[in-house]
N, C-alpha and C positions, 0 to 999 in steps of 0.2 A: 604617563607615557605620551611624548609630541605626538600630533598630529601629520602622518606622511602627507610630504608636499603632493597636491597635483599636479599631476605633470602636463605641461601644452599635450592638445588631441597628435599634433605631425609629431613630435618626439616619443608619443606613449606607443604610438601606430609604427615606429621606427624599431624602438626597444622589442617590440612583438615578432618582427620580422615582415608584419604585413605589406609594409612598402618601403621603398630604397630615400634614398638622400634624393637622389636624381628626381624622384616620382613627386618629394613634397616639394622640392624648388619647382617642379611646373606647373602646380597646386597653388603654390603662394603668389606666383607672379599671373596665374587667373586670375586667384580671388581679388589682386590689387585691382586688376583693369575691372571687373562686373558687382565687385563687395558684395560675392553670395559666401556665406559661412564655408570654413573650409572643410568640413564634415561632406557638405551637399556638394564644395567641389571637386572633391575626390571619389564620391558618387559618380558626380555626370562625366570625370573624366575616365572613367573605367576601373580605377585602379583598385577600388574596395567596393564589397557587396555594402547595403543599407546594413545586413544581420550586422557583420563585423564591425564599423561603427560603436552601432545602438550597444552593443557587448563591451568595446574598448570605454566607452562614455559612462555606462552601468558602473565598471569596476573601476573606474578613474572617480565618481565622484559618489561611489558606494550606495550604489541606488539600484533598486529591483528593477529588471526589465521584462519585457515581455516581447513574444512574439506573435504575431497578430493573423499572421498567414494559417496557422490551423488551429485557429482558438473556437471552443463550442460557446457560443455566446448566451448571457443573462439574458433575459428578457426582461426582470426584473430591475435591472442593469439600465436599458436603451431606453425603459419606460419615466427613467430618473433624469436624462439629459436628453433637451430637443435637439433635434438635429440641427437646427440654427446653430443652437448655441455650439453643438461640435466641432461645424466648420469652420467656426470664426476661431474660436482660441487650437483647432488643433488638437483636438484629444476624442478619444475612442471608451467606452463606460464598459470593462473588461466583467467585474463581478461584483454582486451587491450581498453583502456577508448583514441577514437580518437581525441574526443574533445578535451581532457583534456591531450592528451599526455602518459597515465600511464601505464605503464605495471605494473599489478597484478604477484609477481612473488610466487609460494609457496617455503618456501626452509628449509629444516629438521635443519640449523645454517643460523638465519638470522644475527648473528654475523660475518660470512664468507665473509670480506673483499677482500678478495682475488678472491671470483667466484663475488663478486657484483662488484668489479671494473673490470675483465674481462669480463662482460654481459654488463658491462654498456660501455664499448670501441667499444665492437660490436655492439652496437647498434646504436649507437652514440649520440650527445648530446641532438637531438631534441625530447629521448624518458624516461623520468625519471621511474627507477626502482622503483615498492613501495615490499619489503619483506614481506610477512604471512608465520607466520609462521606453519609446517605441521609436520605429521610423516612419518619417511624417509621408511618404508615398503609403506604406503600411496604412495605418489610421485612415488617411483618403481612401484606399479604398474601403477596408472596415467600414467606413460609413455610407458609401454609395450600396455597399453590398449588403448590408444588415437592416440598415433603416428603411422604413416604410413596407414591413414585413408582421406576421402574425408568428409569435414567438413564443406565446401558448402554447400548452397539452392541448386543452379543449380549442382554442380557438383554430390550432394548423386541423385537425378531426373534423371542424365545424368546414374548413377551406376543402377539404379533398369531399367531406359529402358530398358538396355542391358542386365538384369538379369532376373533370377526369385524369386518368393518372397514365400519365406519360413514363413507359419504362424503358426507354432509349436516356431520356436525361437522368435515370437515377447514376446514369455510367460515366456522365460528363463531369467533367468539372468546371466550366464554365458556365456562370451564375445560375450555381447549382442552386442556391436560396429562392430563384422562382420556385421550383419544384417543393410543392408542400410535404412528399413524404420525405425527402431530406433534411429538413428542419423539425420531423416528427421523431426522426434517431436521433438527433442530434438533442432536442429536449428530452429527452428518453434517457439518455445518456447522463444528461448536467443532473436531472433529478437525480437520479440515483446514486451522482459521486454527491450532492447537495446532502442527498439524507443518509449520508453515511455507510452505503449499502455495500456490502464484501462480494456480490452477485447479481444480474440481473436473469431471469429464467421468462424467455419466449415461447408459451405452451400451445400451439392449438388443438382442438377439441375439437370436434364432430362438427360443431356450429357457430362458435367462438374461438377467439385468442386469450390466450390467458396470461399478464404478466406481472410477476413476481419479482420481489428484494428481498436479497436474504440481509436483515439488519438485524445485527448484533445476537447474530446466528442463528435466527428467527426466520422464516419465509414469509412472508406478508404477501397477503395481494393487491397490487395496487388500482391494473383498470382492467378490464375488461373487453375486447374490441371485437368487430364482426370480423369473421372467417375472412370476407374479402379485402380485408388490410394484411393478410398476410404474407401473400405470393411476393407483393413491390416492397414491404420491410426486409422480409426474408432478402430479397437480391438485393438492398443497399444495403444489410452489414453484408453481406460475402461481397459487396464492391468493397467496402470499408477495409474488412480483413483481408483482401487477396487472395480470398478462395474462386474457387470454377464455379461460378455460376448456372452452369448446363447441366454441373453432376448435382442431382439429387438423390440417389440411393446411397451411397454411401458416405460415411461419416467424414467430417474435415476439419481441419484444425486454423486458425489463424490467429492476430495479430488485429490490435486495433491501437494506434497513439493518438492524442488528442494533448492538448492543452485548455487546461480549463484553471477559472480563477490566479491567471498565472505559472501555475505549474503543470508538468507532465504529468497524464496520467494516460496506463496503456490496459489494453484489454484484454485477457486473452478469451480469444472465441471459440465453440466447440458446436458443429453442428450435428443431429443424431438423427437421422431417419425413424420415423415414427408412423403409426397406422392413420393418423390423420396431417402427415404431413412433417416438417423436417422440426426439429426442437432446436431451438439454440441457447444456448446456456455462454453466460460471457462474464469471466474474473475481474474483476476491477482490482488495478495492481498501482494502489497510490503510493509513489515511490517514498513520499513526504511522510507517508504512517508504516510504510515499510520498517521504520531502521528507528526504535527508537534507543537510545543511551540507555547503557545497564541498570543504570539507576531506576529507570522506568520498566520497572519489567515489575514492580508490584513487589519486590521480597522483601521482608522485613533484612534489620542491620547482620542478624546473625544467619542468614540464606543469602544476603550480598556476598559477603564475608568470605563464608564457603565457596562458593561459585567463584569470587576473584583469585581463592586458594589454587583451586581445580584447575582451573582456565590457567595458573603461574608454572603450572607444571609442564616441562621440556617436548617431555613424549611421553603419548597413550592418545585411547581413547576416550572421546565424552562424547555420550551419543544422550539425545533427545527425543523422547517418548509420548505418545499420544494418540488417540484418533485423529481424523483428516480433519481440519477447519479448527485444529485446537491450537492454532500462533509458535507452532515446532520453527517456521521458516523463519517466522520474525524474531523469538529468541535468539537462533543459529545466527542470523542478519548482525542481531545485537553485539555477541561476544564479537565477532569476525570484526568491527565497527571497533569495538574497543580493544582490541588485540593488533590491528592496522596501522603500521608504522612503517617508515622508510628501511626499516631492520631487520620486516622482517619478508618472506616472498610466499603470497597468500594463493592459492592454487582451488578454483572450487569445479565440481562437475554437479550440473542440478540439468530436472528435467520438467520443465528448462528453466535459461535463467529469468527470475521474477523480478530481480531490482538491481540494475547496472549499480556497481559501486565503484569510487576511486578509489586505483592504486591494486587491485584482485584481478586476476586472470582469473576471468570468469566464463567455460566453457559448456555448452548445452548437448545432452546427452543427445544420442543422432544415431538409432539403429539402423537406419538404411546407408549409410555411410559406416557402419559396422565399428561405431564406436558405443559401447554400451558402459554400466559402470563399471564392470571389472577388466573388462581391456581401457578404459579413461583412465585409471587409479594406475594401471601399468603404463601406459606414457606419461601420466603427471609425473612420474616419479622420477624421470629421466629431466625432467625440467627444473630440477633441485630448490623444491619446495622447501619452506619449516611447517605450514599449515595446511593442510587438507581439509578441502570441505566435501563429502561426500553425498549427495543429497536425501538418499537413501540406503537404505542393506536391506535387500529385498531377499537375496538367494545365497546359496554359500560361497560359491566363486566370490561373489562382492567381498562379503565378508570375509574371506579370507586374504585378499587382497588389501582388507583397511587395518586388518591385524599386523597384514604384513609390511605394512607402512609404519603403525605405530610401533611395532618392532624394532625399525631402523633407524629411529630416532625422529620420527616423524610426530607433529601433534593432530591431529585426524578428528573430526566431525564429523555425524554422522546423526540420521534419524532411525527409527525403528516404531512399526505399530504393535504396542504393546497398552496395558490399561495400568499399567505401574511401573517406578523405577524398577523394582525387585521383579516384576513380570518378564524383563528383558533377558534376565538371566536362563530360564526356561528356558524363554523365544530363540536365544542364540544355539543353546543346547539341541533345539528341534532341525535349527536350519543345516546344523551339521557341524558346529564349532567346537573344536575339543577340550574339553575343561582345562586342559594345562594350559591353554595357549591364552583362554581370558584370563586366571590367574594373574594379576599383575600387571597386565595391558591395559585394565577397565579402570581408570581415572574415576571416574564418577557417570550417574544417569541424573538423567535431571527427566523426569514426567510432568505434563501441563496440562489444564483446560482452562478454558474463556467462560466467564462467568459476566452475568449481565449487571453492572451500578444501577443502583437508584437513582430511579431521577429527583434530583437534590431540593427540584422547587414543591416537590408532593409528597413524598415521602410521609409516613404517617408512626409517629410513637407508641407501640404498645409495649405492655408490662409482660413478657415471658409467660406462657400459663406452663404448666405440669410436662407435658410431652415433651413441650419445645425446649425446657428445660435441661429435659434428658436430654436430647439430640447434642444442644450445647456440652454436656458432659458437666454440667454444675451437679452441685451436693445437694441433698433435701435443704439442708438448713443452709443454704445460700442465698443473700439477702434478693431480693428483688433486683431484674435485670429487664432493661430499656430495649426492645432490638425493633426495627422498624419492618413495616409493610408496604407494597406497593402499591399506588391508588390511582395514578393518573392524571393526566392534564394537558393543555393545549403544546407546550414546550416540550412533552413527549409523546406525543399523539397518544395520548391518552393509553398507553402502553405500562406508562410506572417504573420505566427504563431507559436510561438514554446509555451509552456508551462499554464499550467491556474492560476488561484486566484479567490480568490471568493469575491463575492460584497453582503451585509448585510445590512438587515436593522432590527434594537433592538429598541422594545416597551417593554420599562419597566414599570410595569403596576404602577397605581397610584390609590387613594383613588375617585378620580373624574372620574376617567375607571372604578375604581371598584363599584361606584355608576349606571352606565349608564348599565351594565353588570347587576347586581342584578334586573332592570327592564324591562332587552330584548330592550335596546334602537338598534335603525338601525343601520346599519355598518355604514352611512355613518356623523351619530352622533359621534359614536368611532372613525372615523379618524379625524374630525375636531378636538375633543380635544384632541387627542394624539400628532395632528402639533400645536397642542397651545402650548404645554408642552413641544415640540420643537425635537419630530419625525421626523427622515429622513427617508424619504421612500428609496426605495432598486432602486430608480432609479438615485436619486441625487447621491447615493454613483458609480456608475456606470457612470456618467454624471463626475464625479471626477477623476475616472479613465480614460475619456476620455480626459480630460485637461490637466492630469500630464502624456499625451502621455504614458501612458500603454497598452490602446486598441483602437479600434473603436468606431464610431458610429455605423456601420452595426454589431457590434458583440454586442451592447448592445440590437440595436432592434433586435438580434435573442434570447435575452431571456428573457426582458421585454418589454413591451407596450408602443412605446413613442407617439402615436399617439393625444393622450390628448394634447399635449404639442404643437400642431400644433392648436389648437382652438383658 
């Protein structure tokens, strides 16, 4: 397939709507008389922000950009590029990715051959430049503002001992970077989207701070601080997130966005009043790991399969099952992502929303404005949806209201905390749902947990002994089987894990479910026929995982029951 022409910056900026005919002929007949580039002189004459630019230039010559105004910066980054050499070629050192080698560079020409082969001689071959592109007022000041700064954990802790701490400028935002404890959130912050952490937990104690990553759904602690670093962190995140600073007794909720490594990444914060002081606990919501493609969701071909079968059907429901922190939002995210077409009009109510997507009416639940989910689901429905996403069925109003969507030819999504697909059947029966009404409505459950990978560079080989054997569900006389252990190393701090996936098990309902269902049959009626029908429960898939050396045995039984399996 040819390559799309690009198009001149005045005719792409034209096509957009951004500026008139009129606006580039006073543009062009500038730039004749001073020869400054006509980007910068549509800049100086008002007509466009620097952002809109940098964005028309991005997508005209299909290059990443960045924006520079609230980006959490590397350290590791500013320590790789002298500030000499920034000012001279123009460019700002965004993120330095260790693993992988990469310097983040922003650079106002990322056509400029000349500063990317002399950055890339200084650095030398072992560290590949990647260019975003930026605006060069941007960058100018990014380096008046970053450089010549302590960009450390320990080194900013090492600057406030010896200081004092000014909590008038935690409120300012002009060169707020003097101020050491704003660079102490702000690397607070990078660590923990760096080491992959799904949370960060701000604890004080009696006589300490205590703070915590939950990575790969683990709580790890990482430092330690004195009591009196608390009071001035505590009031720059509630600067951060928009909460009242004055109110301390009662709990508050906020918002934190940042840009880091290029992309968004937003917070959500939660602060809790406690006997020594406020706790703040804050979500890390990386839009980038948000949303990944069906395919990535870990199912073997004949659980895709299924799931694309479920997901093909008109109207009902398919609801999503799990404990809290076991990847429900990020499946849901998934299908909605793979379901998302100009065809069809996507409708979702979450509380709240976690990851803006295009193209979805995406709206956040708001009891003080007295929209909850069962009056949400009654005005979505007037906005003549095909997809409903429900973010939970907590009560029966809810639920009766997503029955009564999937009813109307609606197709409805929906969570529920249960500890199995088959468990929801009960759960709905308790909240108040009448066996006739799931009868037929229920498309399928899909139940999930997140289970921890091996880390790939330690991993260690042994030969199955007897127990482990059983647990597998092999035969006495099954030859010898390979499954690995965790051992640790520097690449996963020494943990024996780096990363998760999640393990599923999909009951796609059937007319012999939905008979057993319409009569209040036992649970343990519903599961016999659901393994007739040829159901894998959520442990076999896990058991699967363990044999194609992805995880453990000990990391299965830390999220499901294998103990049946020894009877």
């Amino acid at each position: 397939m040819a390559e799309q022409p690009k198009l001149p910056l005045g005719k792409l900026l034209i096509q957009k709507g951004v500026i008139s005919e009129d606006q580039l002929r006073i543009a062009l007949i500038e730039q004749k008389r001073n020869g400054n580039p006509l980007g910068k002189q549509l800049i100086g004459l008002g007509f466009v922000t620097e952002a809109t630019i940098r964005e028309a230039l991005s997508e005209n010559l299909n290059q990443q950009s960045t924006d520079l105004t609230s980006i959490v910066v590397d350290g590791a980054a500013i320590k790789l590029i002298p500030k000499d050499i920034a000012k001279r070629y123009h460019v700002f050192p965004v993120n330095y990715d260790k693993e992988q080698s990469v310097l983040m560079l922003a650079m106002s020409d990322t056509a400029n051959i000349v500063a990317l082969d002399q950055i890339s001689a200084m650095l030398g071959k072992a560290i590949t430049v990647a260019p975003m592109l930026a605006g060069e007022t941007e960058i100018a000041k990014a380096i008046d503002q970053y450089y010549g700064f302590e960009l450390s954990i320990d080194g900013i802790l090492h600057e406030i001992e010896t200081g004092e701490i000014n909590y008038q400028s935690l409120q300012s935002t002009s060169d707020e970077y003097s101020q050491p404890l704003v660079r102490l959130m702000d690397a607070l912050l990078a660590e923990a989207v760096q080491m992959n952490a799904s949370d960060i937990h701000f604890e004080p104690e009696q006589f300490f701070l205590r703070i915590r990553y939950r990575i790969d759904g683990i709580l790890r602690q990482i430092r330690s601080l004195h009591k009196n670093y608390w009071p001035a962190m505590a009031v720059r995140l509630k600067v951060m997130s928009d909460m009242n600073i004055a109110e301390m007794r009662t709990p508050q909720d906020g918002r934190i966005s940042i840009t880091f490594s290029g992309r968004q990444i937003d917070f959500r914060a939660a602060a809790q009043p406690t006997s020594h002081g406020e706790n703040f606990v804050l979500r890390i919501l990386d839009r980038q790991k948000g949303v990944v493609p069906l395919e990535g969701l870990g199912l073997d071909d004949h659980g895709l399969t299924l799931l694309k079968l479920m997901i093909a059907r008109p109207e009902g429901i398919i609801l999503v099952t799990g404990p809290t922190g076991s990847g429900k939002t990020t499946t849901l995210y998934s299908i909605l992502n793979h379901v998302n077409t100009e065809n069809v009009n996507i409708m979702t109510l979450e509380d709240p929303v976690e990851y803006p997507m295009p193209m979805i009416r995406q709206t956040s639940v708001n009891e003080a404005a007295k929209m909850g989910f069962a009056s949400g689901i009654r005005s979505m429905m007037r906005q003549d949806p095909d997809i409903i996403l429900v973010g939970e069925i907590r009560d029966k109003e809810t639920a009766e209201m997503a029955f009564s969507a999937a009813m109307t030819g609606h197709q409805v999504y929906s969570t529920l905390h249960t500890n199995s697909a088959i468990g929801a059947i009960p759960r709905l029966l308790d909240i108040g749902i009448l066996p006739d009404l799931m009868a037929g409505n229920i498309i399928g459950i899909v139940s999930q947990r997140l289970i921890r990978k091996l880390c790939p560079y330690c991993k260690e080989s042994v030969q199955a002994d007897e127990v482990e054997r059983r647990l597998l569900g092999l035969a006495a006389g099954h030859p010898e089987t390979t499954i690995y252990h965790a051992v640790g190393c520097d690449r996963c701090e020494h943990q024996g894990y780096r990363g998760r996936l999640s393990i599923l098990e999909i009951l796609k309902l059937n007319s012999d479910i939905d008979d057993l269902i319409g009569r209040r049959a036992p649970t343990r009626e519903l599961r016999a026929t659901a393994l007739a029908h040829g159901f894998l429960p959520l442990v076999e898939d896990g058991i699967r995982r363990v044999l194609d050396g992805t995880t453990t045995l000990d990391e299965i039984s830390r999220v499901v029951d294998l103990t049946d399996r020894l009877g």
